[in-house]
Structure formats: C-alpha cells, structure tokens
C-alpha positions in Angstrom: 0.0 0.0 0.0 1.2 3.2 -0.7 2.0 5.6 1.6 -0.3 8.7 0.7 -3.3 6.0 1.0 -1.7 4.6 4.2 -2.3 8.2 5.7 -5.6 8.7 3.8 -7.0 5.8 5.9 -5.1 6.7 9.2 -6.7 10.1 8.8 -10.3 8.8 8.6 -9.9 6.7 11.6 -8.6 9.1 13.5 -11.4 11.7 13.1 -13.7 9.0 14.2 -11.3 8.3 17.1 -10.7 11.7 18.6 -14.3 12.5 18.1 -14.7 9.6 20.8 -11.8 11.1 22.6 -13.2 14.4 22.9 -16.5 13.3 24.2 -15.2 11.0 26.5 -12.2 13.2 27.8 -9.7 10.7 26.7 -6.7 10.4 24.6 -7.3 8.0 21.9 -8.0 10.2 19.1 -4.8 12.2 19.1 -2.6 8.7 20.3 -3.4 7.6 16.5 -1.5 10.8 15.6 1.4 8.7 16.9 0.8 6.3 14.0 0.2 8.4 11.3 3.2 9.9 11.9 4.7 6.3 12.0 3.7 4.6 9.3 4.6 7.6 7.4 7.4 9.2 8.4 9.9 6.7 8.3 11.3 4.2 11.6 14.7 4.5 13.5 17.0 3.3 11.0 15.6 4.4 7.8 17.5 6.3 4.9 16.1 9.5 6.0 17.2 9.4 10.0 20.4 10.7 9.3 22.2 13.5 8.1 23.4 11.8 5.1 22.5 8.9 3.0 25.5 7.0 4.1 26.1 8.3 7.4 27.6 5.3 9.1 30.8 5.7 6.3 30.5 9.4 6.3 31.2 11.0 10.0 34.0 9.3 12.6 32.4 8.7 15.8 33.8 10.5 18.8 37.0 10.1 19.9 38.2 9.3 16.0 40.1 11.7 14.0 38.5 13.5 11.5 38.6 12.7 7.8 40.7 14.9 5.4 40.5 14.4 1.3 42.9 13.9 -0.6 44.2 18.0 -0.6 44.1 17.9 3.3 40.8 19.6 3.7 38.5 18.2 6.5 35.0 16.3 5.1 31.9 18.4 4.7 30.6 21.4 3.4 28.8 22.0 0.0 31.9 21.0 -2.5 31.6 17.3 -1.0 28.3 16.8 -3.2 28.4 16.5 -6.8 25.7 17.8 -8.9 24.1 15.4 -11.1 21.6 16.4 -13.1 19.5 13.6 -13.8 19.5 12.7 -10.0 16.2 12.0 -8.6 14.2 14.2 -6.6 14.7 14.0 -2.8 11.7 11.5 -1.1 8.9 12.7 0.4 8.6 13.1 4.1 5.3 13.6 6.2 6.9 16.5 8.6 4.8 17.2 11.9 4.6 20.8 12.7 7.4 22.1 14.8 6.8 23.9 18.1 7.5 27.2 16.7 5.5 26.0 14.1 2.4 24.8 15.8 2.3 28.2 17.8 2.5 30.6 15.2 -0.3 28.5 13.0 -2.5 28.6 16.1 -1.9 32.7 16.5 -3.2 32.8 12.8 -5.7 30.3 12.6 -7.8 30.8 15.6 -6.3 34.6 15.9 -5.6 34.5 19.7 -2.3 34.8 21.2 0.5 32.0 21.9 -0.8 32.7 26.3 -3.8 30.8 25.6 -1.4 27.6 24.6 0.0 25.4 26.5 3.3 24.6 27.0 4.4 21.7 24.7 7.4 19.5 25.7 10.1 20.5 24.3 11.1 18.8 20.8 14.1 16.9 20.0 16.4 19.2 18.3 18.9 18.1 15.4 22.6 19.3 14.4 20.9 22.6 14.0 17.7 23.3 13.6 14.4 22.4 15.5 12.4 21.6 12.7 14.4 18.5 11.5 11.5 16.2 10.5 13.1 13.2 11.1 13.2 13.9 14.9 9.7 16.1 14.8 8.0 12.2 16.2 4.9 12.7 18.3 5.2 11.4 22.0 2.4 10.3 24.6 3.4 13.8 26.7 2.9 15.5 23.3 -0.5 14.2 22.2 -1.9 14.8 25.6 -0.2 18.5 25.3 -2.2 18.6 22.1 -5.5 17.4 23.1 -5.3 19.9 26.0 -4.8 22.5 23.3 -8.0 21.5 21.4 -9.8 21.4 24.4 -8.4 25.1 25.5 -8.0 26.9 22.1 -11.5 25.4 20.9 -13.4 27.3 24.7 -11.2 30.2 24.0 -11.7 31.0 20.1 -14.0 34.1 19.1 -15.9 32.1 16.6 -16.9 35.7 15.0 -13.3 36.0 14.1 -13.4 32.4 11.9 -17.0 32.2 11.2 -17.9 33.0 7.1 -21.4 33.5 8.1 -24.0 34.7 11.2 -26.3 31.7 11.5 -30.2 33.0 12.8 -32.0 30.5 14.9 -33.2 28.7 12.0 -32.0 25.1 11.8 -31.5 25.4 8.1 -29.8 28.6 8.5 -27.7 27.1 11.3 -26.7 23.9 9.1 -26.0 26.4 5.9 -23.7 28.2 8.1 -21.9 25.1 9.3 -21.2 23.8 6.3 -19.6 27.0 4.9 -17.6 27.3 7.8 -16.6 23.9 7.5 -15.2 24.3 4.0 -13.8 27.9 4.8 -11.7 27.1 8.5 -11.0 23.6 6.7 -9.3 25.3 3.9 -7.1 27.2 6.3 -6.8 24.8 8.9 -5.4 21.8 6.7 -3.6 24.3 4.3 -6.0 22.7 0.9 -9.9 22.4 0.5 -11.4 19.4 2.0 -12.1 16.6 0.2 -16.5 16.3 -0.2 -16.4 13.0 1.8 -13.8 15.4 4.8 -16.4 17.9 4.4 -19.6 15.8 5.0 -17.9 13.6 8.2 -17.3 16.6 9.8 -20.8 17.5 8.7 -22.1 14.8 10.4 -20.2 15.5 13.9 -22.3 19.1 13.2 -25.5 17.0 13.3 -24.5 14.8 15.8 -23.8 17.5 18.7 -26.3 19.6 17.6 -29.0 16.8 17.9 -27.7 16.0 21.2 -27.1 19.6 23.1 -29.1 21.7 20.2 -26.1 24.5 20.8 -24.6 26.5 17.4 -21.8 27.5 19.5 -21.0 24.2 21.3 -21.3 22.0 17.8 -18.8 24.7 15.9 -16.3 24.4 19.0 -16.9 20.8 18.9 -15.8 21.0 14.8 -12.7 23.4 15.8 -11.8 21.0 18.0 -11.6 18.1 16.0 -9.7 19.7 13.5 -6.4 21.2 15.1 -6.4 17.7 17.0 -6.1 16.5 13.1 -3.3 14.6 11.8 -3.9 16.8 8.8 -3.7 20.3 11.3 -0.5 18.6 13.0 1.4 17.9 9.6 2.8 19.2 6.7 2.1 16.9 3.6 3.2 18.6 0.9 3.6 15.9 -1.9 1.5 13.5 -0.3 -1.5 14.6 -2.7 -0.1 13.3 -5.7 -0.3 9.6 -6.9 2.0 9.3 -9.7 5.1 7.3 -10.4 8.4 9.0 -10.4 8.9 12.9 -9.4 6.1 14.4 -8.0 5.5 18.0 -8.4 3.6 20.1 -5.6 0.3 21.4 -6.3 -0.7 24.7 -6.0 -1.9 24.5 -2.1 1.2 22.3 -1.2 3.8 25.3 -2.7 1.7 27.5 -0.9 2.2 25.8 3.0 6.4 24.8 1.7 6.3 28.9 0.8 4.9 30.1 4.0 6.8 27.2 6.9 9.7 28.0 4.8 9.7 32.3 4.8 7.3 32.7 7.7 7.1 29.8 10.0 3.4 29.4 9.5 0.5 28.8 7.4 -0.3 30.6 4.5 -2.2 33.7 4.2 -5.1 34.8 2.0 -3.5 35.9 -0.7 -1.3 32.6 -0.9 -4.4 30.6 -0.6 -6.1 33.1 -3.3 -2.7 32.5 -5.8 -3.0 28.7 -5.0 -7.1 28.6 -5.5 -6.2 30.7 -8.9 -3.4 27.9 -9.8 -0.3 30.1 -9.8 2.1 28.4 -8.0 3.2 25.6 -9.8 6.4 27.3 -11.6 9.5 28.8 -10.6 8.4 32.7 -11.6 5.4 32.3 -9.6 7.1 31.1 -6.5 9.8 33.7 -6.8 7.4 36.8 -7.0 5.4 35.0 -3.8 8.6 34.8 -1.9 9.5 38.3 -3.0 6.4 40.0 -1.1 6.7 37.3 1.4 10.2 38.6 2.8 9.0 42.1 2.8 6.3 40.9 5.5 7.5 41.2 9.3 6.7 37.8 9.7 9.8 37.4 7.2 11.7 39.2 10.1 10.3 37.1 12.3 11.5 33.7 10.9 14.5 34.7 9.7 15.9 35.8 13.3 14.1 32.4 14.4 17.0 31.1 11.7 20.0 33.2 13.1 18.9 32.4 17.1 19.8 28.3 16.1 22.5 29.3 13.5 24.4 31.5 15.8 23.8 29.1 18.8 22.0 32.3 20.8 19.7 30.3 22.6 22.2 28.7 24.5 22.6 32.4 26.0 19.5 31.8 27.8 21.2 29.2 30.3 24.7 31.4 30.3 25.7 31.1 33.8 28.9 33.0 34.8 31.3 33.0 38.0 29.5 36.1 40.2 32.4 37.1 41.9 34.3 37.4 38.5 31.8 38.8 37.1 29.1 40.5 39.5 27.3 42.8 37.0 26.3 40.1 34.3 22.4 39.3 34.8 19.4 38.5 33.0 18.9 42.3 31.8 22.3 42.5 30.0 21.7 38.6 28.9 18.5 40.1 27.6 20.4 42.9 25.4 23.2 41.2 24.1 20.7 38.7 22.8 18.4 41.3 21.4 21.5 43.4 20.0 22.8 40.4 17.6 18.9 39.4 16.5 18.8 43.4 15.4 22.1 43.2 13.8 21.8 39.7 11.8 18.1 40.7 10.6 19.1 44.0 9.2 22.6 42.7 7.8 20.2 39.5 5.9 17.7 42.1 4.6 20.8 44.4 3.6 20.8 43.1 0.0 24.3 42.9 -1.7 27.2 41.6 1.2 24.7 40.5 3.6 27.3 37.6 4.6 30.2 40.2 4.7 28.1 42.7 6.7 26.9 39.7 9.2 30.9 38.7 9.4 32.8 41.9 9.6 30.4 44.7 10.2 31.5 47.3 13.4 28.0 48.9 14.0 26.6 48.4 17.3 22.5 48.2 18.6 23.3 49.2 22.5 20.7 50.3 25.0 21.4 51.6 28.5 22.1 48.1 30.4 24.8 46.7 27.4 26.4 49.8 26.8 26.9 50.0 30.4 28.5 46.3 30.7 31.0 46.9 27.5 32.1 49.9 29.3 31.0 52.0 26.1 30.9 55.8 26.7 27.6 58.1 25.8 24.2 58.1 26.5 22.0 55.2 25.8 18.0 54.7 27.2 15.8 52.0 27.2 15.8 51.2 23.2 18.6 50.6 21.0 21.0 53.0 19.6 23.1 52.6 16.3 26.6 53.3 17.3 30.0 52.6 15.3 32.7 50.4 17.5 36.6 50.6 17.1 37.7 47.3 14.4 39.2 45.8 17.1 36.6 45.9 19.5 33.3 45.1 16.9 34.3 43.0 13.9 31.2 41.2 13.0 29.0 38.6 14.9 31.8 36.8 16.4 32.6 39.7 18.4 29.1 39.9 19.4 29.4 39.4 23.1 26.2 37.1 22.8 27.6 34.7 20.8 30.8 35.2 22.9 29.5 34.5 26.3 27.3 31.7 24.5 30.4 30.2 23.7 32.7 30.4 26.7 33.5 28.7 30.2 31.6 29.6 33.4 35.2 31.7 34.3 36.9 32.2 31.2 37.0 32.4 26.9 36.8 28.5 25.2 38.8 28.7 22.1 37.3 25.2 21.9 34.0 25.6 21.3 34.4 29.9 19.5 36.6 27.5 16.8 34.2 24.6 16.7 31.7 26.7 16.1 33.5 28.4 13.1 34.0 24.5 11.5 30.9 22.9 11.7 28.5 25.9 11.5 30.6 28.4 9.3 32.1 25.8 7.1 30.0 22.7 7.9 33.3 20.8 8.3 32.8 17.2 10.4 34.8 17.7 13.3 34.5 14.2 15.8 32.5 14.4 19.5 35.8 14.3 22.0 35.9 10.7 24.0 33.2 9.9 26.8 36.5 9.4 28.8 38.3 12.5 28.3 40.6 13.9 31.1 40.2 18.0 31.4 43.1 18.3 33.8 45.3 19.2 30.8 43.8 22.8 30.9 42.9 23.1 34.4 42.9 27.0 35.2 46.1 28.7 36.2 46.7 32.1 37.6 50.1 32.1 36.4 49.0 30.6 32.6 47.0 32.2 29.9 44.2 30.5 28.4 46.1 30.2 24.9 48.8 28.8 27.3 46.5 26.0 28.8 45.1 25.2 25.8 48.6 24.6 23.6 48.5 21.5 25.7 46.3 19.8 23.4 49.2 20.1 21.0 51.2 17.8 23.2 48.7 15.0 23.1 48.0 13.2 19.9 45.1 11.9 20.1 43.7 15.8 21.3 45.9 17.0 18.4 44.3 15.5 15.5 41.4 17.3 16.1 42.0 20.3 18.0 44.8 21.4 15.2 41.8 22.4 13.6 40.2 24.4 16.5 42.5 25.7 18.9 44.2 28.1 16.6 40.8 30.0 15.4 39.1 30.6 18.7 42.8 31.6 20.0 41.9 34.2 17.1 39.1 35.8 19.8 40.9 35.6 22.7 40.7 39.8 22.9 37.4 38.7 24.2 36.0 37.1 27.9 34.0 34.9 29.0 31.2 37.7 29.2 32.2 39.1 25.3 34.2 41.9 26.9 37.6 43.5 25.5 40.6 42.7 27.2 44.6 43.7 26.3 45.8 40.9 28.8 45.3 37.4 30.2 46.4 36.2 33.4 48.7 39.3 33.5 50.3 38.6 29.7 49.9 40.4 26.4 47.4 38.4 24.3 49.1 36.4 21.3 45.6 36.4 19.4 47.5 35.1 16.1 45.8 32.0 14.7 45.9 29.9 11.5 43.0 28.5 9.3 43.7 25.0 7.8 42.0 21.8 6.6 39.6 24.1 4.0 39.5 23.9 0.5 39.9 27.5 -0.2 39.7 29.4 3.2 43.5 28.5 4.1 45.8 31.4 6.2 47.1 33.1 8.8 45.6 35.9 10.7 45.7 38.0 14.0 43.1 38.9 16.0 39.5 39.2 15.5 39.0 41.5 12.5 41.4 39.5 10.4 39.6 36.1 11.4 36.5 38.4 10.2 37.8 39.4 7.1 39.1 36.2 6.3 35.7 34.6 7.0 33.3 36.8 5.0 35.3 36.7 1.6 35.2 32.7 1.8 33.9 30.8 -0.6 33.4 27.8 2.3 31.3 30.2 3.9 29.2 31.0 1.6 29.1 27.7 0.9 28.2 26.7 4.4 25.6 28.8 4.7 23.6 27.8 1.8 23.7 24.4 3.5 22.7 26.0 6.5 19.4 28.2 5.2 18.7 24.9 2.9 18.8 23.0 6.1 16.2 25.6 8.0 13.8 26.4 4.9 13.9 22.3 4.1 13.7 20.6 7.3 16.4 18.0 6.6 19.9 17.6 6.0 20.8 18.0 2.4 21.9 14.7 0.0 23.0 13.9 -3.1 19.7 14.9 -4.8 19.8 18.2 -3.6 23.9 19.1 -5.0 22.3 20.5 -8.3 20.0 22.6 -6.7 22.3 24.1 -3.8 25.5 24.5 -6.7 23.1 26.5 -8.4 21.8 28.6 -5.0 25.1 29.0 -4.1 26.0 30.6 -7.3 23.6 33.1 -6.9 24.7 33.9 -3.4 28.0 34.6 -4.9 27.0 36.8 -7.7 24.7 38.6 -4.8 27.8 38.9 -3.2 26.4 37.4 0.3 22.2 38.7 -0.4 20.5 36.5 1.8 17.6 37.3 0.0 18.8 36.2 -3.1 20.3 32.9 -2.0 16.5 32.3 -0.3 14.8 33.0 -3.7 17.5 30.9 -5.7 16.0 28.1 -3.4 12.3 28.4 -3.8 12.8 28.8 -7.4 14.8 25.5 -7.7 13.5 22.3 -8.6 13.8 20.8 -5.3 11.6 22.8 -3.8 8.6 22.1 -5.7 9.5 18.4 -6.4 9.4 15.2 -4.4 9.9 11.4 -5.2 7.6 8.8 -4.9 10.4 6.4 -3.7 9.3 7.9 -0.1 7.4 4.8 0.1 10.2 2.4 0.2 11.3 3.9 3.4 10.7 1.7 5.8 
C-alpha cells in the first residue's frame, strides 16, 4: 500500500477516534497521531534518520580523527556533493509541525495569542535546527499536550473572528452556516480544501452535537476542536496529494504551505491561498514573486531571526551562567540585550541586500541600549531602546565579536577557544569535526593564575590523540581571545599580552594566517566555504532535513547566486524556492521503511 493511502485511511480513523476522545475526555483520538506519523514518516533506522544517505561511512564517531581528502581539507561542506543532473528528486517526508511551528499557526488560525497555549514538551532538536522532520516524532506527553490545546483553544476562540457566516436560529440557517464554515476554517486549517467526503464527516459531527445539546456554538467548537487535533492540522504533507510514479510536483496549495513554513514559519495567508485557488504556484516565476512580497512581511523578520537564534547558537545564551564574583554585573537584563542586539544586527545585515554575509561577518556597527552599553564599558548616553553606534575594528568585527555569541560560547570563568573554533568549522564551514571521548581527562587545561588560556590550551598540541582534532580548533578561537568569558575586550590574560594570532587550515579554499578578530572576520566573510556553508545551513532551516546527493544541483546553483549577490540572503533564499527541489518530491518515499 502506498504511503499517501496509508495516511488517507489513518486520517479517517482518527477523526472518528478523537471525536470519541473528545466526548469522552480521553486520549485516543490524538494517540493515532502517533501512528500516522509512524507509518509515514519513516522508523529508527531508515535512509532518511540521518544527516546523510550513508552516514555510518560518512562522519568518525567520537574520539576518531576526522577525515581529510585527498588536498588535506576536512570532510563536509557544500563542495563534497556532486551535482548530477539527472538525480532524482529527494523523497517525500510527512513533517509534523514544529513547536514554533504549531504556535505561530495557532496565533493565525484561531487569531488568539501564543498565552492561551500550553506549554508543549520540548522537541528533539537536530545538528541545528528544531524543525528536522526526522526527529519532529509525536510522543504520549505531546499528544496529551495537544488534546489539551484542542480542548483550550476550541473554549477560547471568538468564533466571529473564523465564522464566514451569522447563523439566525433557523436550523437550516444554522446547518448552511456550518457547512460554509466547514469548507472555509477547513481550507485554512489543513492548508487545501477538504475533500466532499472530509467535508460531509465533519458534517455529520455538526449534526451529531447539535441533535444532542441543540447549541450553534457548542457543535462549531466541537468542529474546531476536531480539526487542530487533526493529523492533517498537525502535519505538513506537501507531496502526499499526488499519486504518480516518479517525481512528484507540488500542487498549488502544497507550494503554498512549503512557501509560507519556509519564509514565515506558518500557514499561509489569503493571498497565498487566493494565488494557489487561482493555480499560480506551480512554476519557478510564480514562486519567486510570492517569496518576494513574502520577505517584505514582518513575519519574514520574524523567521529569519528564528533562523540566526539556532544558526548563531544564541539560545544557549538563555542558560549562560557565569562566576559572580568574577563577574558580579552580568544578569538577565544584560543577557537580555546582548541577545536582542545580535537578533537586530543579523536581521538588518540578511535584509541588507548585496554583502549581507560580509556585513553579518565583519560589520563594526553596534545596537546598544542603556544596560549593554553600560556592561562593555562603552561611553555616551544610551536609554531604554537601541542605539546605532560605530565600534573601534578591534573591539566590533562582525557577529563573532558579538558578546552574545561570545559568552554563548565560553567557560563559566573564562573564553573556550574550543567551542568559538568549533563553532567556526561545523556551523561556518559545515566541516565534520568528531565528539571528544566519553573518557576524556580536562586536567590538561585546568585553570592557572600564572597561565593564559592560549597557554592551557597549547596543551592539546602535546597529546596526539587531542591534536588530530583540535589542530583544527584551537588556533581559530585563539583568534578571539581579545574577548572574555562575558564578550568583553581585554589587552591581557592572566597578566600577559594576548598572542591572538591564529591559523586557518584543513579548507578547501579558506587557508591562512591571521591576528586577532578582524582578520579572522575578514578572512571569513570573503570565503567561498562560507558561503558555501551557509547555503547548506538556510537549505537545512527552509527544508527541514539535512541535504543529499539529490539536492547538490540545486544548492550548486543557489550558491551561485549567493556569490553573484555577493552574500544577499535574499537572493540565495529566492534561488531556493525557485529550484526544482523545492517544488518536487519522489515517490520512492514509500520504500522507506
């Protein structure tokens, strides 16, 4: 049996189910969620759970050295995958909404606000991104989490804000309204008209409740209910629709909800729906002039800082804990700004146009309110909101200098060379660098008030086995060692002059030598391995999935237009909705198992 069928029937079950469920105040309906998502999505072991479709010969477990080709350069990154052109299209996956996701499509659907939610466990997260769909599985915690939600958001909803109609006390009034709100919150709810047989079962449930409490309201909450505890509500199908052999292009509705979870992280509004109804999103000039006015919308904004926050690792800010006698002043307030300042900065640098990258990487400006400006000890008069201020090369030189991403990456008392220069490999230049050994002993760069960091941390270089890796590492975060553990300048470490000289190696076209922080900038944002990387990386957000060999044509060609944009974010996002990936799946999905 096919997949698309095998959902088709779990779908009609589970309406039957979880309108037992919610009658009877029990879980079943949404626990068939859990199989849906099953039988479609793929099991633990399946081509699609892993990065890449050979992972097991692709990435050295921890502890292993990493793998270098045959030039010296470390595995990874967008040059690794050979375009071929007559490749075929990457499978389909059913992809359950993401957190994020789920939220935001609540806020529009139902038009309340994200309080009226509750909290959701918190989702499985991949190398990067939350919205991996391999890990997006639905657990027991989850599907109670989301029957309380139906339960909630269904009381709470201002059915004048959905309804198409206002029903008189006629029963044939009241049943002509139903049914029109039925198709209309349908439409929108499942991203795609109903089917007629959808639209006359959840007809039926009408009839049902309102032969048993004769209540509008009650029967139309009842109908709301049902259908955000859908499977079709709680997943993205896009390319499940079609049933023919071979590639499968997205219709016009399914571009539509790729377009919007893709630029907006959420459902689609009415004029995508209105292009889709019309039938003009089925080709790459359509889809480009949609994502055009779609990243001029705030929720653009929105999603793409959602994109930078994971990128740039700024969530782990959040849980930042520093030594309080080392550093007394750093709180929650200046945790808040430093986080807000970078989101500011990366949004405006991606929506910048031409050398968006190099703006992102090397840029000096500054967003400071009162409490940051304060912390970094910079002089003038700053309030409550943001001001736009121009910082010394030295002290600002892009996001790495950002003392977000600084104190994000650092030691509860000090800078981490280790984990500034990991973060440079595997998120700037998507290199494969190994997990250290379960076993590892640390006491090789215990502190020392008589040793610099840089000092402590040359003793990898002693050790072998810490060598073959941390060649690779140590000598770009030693690059930012003008910076603390709370992102502030310094001229000295333990009582020393900083040696922030470091070394790029192992790239295929990034190699050098550098000192400090703006050289390790300038370095960074005229790399072709960066811009590389971070097609990979904005595939890897807008796509949900780890790129593979079907996808090398695609991102070759994305990439090229990030170069000729010279680092325009926007244009490297439109290059990808107007590729053939996008719009195309496989029907070799089903053979996933």
């Amino acid at each position: 049996m096919g997949r698309s069928k095998k959902f088709q029937d779990c779908q009609q079950v589970a309406g039957l189910r979880f309108a037992h469920a919610c009658r009877s105040g029990g879980v079943l309906g949404l626990l068939v969620v859990f199989g849906c998502s099953g039988s479609v999505g793929g099991s633990k072991g399946s081509q699609d759970d892993g990065p890449y479709e050979d992972d097991a010969d692709h990435e050295p477990g921890p502890g292993e050295p990493p793998r270098v080709d045959s030039n010296g350069a470390l595995a990874g990154g967008l040059f690794d995958l050979k375009c071929e052109p007559k490749a075929e299209a990457a499978p389909i996956r059913l992809r359950r909404l993401s957190h994020s996701e789920y939220e935001a499509t609540v806020d529009d659907l139902l038009r309340l606000n994200r309080s009226d939610q509750e909290e959701l466990p918190v989702d499985s997260k991949g190398a990067l991104f939350d919205n991996e769909a391999s890990l997006l599985r639905v657990s027991s915690a989850l599907t109670e989490a989301y029957l309380n939600n139906a339960r909630q958001l269904s009381s709470a909803v201002n059915l004048a804000n959905v309804l198409p109609c206002s029903p008189t006390v006629g029963a044939s009034e009241q049943a002509g309204c139903a049914r029109k709100f039925i198709e209309s919150f349908g439409l929108r709810a499942f991203r795609r008209p109903l089917t007629t047989d959808e639209v006359a079962s959840y007809k039926a449930h009408y009839d049902a409740s309102m032969a048993a409490d004769q209540n509008f309201e009650a029967a139309t909450r009842f109908i709301v209910r049902l259908m955000i505890g859908s499977p079709y509500f709680l997943h993205r199908t896009e390319g499940l629709a079609s049933t023919s052999e071979g590639n499968r292009q997205l219709g016009d509705y399914e571009a539509a909800s790729a377009l919007s979870y893709f630029l907006w992280g959420t459902m689609p509004d009415e004029t995508l729906f209105a292009e889709a109804e019309a039938g003009r999103l089925h080709n790459a000039e359509q889809l480009g002039a949609q994502a055009k006015r779609m990243l001029a919308d705030d929720k653009a904004k929105s999603q793409l800082r959602h994109f930078f926050d994971q990128w740039l690792h700024l969530e782990e800010l959040e849980n930042a804990v520093k030594d309080a006698a080392l550093f007394p002043d750093f709180d929650d307030a200046v945790k808040k700004s430093m986080h807000a300042e970078t989101l500011l900065f990366a949004e405006k640098a991606a929506l910048s146009g031409h050398g968006g990258l190099s703006t992102l990487l090397s840029d000096s400006t500054a967003h400071l309110d009162g409490p940051l400006a304060k912390f970094l000890g910079v002089d003038g008069s700053f309030g409550a909101d943001s001001e736009t201020v121009e910082l010394p090369r030295d002290r600002r030189a892009g996001v790495l200098t950002h003392p977000s991403f600084l104190t994000a990456n650092a030691y509860l008392d000090g800078s981490s060379p280790v984990h500034r220069g990991i973060f440079v490999r595997r998120s700037l230049l998507c290199q494969t660098i190994p997990d250290p050994p379960a076993d590892i002993p640390f006491d090789a760069i215990a502190p020392s008030e008589d040793a610099t960091t840089r000092e402590r941390f040359f003793a990898h270089q002693d050790n072998p086995s810490c060598a073959a890796c941390h060649q690779y590492i140590d000598p770009i975060g030693f690059g930012l060692e003008s910076f603390d553990a709370v992102g502030r300048f310094r001229d000295t470490d333990a009582g020393k002059p900083l040696d922030t000289t470091g070394e790029i190696v192992g790239t295929r076209a990034t190699n050098g030598k550098f000192d400090g922080a703006e050289e390790l900038a300038t370095m960074l944002a005229k790399s072709s391995d960066v811009r590389g990387c971070v097609t990979l990386q904005m595939f890897r957000f807008g796509f949900g999935r780890k790129e593979t060999t079907h996808d090398a044509c695609a991102l070759h060609s994305a990439h090229a237009a990030f170069e000729e944009g010279e680092g325009d974010f926007l244009a490297l996002i439109g290059a990808l909705v107007e590729s053939d990936v996008f719009s195309t799946r496989s029907a070799k999905e089903e053979s996933n198992q």
